[in-house]
N, CA, C and O atoms as a GROMACS GRO file, in nm:
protein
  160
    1UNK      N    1   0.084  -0.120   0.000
    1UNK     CA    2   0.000   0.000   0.000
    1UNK      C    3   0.088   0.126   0.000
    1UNK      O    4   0.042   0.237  -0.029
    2UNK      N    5   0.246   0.098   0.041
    2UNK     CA    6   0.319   0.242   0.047
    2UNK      C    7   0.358   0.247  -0.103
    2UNK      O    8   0.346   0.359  -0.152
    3UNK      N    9   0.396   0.163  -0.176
    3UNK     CA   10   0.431   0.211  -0.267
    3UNK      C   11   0.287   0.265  -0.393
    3UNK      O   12   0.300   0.329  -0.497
    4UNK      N   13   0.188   0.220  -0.345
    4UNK     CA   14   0.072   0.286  -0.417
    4UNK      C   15   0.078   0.424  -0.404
    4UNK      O   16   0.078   0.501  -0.501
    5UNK      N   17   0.083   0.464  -0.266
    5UNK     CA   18   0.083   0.606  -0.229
    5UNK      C   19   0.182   0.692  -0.286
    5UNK      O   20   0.163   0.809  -0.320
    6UNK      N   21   0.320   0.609  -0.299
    6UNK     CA   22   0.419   0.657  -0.353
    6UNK      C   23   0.437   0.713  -0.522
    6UNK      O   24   0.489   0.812  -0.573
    7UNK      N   25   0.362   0.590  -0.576
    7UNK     CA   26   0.330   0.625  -0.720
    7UNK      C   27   0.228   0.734  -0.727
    7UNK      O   28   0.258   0.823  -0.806
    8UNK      N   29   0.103   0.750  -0.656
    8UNK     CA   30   0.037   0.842  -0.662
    8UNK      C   31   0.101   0.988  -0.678
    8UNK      O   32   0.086   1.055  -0.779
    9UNK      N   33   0.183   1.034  -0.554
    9UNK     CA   34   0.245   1.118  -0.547
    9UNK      C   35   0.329   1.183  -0.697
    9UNK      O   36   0.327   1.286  -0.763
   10UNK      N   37   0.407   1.036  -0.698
   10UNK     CA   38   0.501   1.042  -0.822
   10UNK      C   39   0.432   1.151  -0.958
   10UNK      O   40   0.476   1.249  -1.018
   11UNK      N   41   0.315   1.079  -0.964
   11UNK     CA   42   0.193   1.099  -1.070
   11UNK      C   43   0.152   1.275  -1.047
   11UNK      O   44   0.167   1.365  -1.130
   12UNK      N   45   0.112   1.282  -0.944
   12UNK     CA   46   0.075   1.442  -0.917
   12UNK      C   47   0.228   1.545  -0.878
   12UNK      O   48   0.216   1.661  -0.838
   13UNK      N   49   0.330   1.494  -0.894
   13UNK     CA   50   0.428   1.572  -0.878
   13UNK      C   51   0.464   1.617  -1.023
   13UNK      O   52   0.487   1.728  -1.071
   14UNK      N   53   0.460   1.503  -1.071
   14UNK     CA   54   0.480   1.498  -1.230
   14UNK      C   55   0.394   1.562  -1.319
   14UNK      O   56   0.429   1.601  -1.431
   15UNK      N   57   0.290   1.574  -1.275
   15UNK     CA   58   0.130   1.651  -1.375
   15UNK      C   59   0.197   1.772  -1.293
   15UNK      O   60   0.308   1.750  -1.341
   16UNK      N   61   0.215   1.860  -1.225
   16UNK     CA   62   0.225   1.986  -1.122
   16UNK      C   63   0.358   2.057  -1.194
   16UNK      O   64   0.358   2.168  -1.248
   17UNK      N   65   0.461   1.976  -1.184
   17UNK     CA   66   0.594   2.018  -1.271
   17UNK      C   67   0.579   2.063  -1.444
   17UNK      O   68   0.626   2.163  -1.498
   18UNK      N   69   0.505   1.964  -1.500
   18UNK     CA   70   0.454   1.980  -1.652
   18UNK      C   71   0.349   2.123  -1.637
   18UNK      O   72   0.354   2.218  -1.715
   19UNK      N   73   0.279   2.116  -1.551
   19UNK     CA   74   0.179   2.241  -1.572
   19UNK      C   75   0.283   2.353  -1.552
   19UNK      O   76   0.297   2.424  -1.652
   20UNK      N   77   0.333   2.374  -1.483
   20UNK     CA   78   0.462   2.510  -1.440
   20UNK      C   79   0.498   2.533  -1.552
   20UNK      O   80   0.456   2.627  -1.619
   21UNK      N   81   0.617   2.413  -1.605
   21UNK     CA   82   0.709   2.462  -1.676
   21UNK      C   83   0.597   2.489  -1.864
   21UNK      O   84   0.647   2.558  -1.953
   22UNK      N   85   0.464   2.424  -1.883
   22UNK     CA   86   0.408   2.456  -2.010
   22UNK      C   87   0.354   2.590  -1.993
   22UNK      O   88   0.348   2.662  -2.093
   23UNK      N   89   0.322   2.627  -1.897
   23UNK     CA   90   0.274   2.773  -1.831
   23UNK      C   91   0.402   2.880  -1.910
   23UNK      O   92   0.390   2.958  -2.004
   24UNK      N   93   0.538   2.842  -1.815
   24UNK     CA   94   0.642   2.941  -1.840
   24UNK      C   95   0.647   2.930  -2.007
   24UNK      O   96   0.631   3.021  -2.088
   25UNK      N   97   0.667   2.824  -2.026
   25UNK     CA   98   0.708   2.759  -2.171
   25UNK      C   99   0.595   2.881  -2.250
   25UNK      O  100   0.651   2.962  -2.324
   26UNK      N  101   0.459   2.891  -2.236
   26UNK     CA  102   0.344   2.988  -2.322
   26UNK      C  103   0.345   3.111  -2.277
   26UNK      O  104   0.298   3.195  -2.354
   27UNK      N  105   0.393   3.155  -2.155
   27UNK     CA  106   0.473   3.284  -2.135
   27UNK      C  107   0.569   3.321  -2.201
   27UNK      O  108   0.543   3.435  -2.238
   28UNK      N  109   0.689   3.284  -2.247
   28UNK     CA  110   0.800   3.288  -2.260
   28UNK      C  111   0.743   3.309  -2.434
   28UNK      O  112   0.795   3.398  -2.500
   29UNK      N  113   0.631   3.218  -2.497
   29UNK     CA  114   0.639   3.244  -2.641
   29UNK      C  115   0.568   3.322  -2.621
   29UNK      O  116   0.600   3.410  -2.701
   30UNK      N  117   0.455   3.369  -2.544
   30UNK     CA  118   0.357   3.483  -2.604
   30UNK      C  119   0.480   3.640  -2.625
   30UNK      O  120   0.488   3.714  -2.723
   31UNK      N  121   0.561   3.648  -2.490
   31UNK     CA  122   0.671   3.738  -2.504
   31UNK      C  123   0.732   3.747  -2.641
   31UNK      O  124   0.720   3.844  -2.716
   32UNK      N  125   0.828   3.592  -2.680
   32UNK     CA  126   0.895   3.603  -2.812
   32UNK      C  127   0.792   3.673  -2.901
   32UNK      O  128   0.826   3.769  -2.970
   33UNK      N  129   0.642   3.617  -2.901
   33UNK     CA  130   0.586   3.683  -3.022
   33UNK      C  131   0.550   3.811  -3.038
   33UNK      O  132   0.529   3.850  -3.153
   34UNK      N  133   0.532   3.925  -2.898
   34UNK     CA  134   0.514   4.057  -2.910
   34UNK      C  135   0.629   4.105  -2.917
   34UNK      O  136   0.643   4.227  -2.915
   35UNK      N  137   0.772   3.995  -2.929
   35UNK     CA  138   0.860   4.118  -2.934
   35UNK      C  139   0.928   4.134  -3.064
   35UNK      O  140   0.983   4.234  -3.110
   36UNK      N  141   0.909   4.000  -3.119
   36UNK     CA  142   0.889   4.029  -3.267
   36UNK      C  143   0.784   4.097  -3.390
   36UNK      O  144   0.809   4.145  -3.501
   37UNK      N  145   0.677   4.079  -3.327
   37UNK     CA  146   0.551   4.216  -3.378
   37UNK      C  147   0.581   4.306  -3.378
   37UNK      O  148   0.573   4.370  -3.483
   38UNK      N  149   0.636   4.365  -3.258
   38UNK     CA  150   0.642   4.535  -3.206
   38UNK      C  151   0.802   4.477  -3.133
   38UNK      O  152   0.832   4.445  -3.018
   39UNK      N  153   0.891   4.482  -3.275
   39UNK     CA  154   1.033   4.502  -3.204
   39UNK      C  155   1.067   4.698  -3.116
   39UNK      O  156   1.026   4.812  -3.138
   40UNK      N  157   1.160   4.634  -3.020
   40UNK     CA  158   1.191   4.804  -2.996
   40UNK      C  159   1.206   4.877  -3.043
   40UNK      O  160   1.223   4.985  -2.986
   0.00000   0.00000   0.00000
């Protein structure tokens, strides 16, 4: 039963990390793309 719990975890650490970094990841392009629209 611990290692059920353990995989669980594994599972929601892993979905939590992917959401962050696809977040930054569509930040990071919406930026690239206004700064190539409207360079300085």
């Amino acid at each position: 039963s611990r290692e059920i719990k353990l995989r669980k975890i594994e599972k929601i650490y892993f979905f939590s990390i992917r959401t962050i970094v696809l977040k930054q990841l569509g930040q990071y392009n919406r930026e690239l793309c206004s700064f190539s629209l409207f360079p300085q």
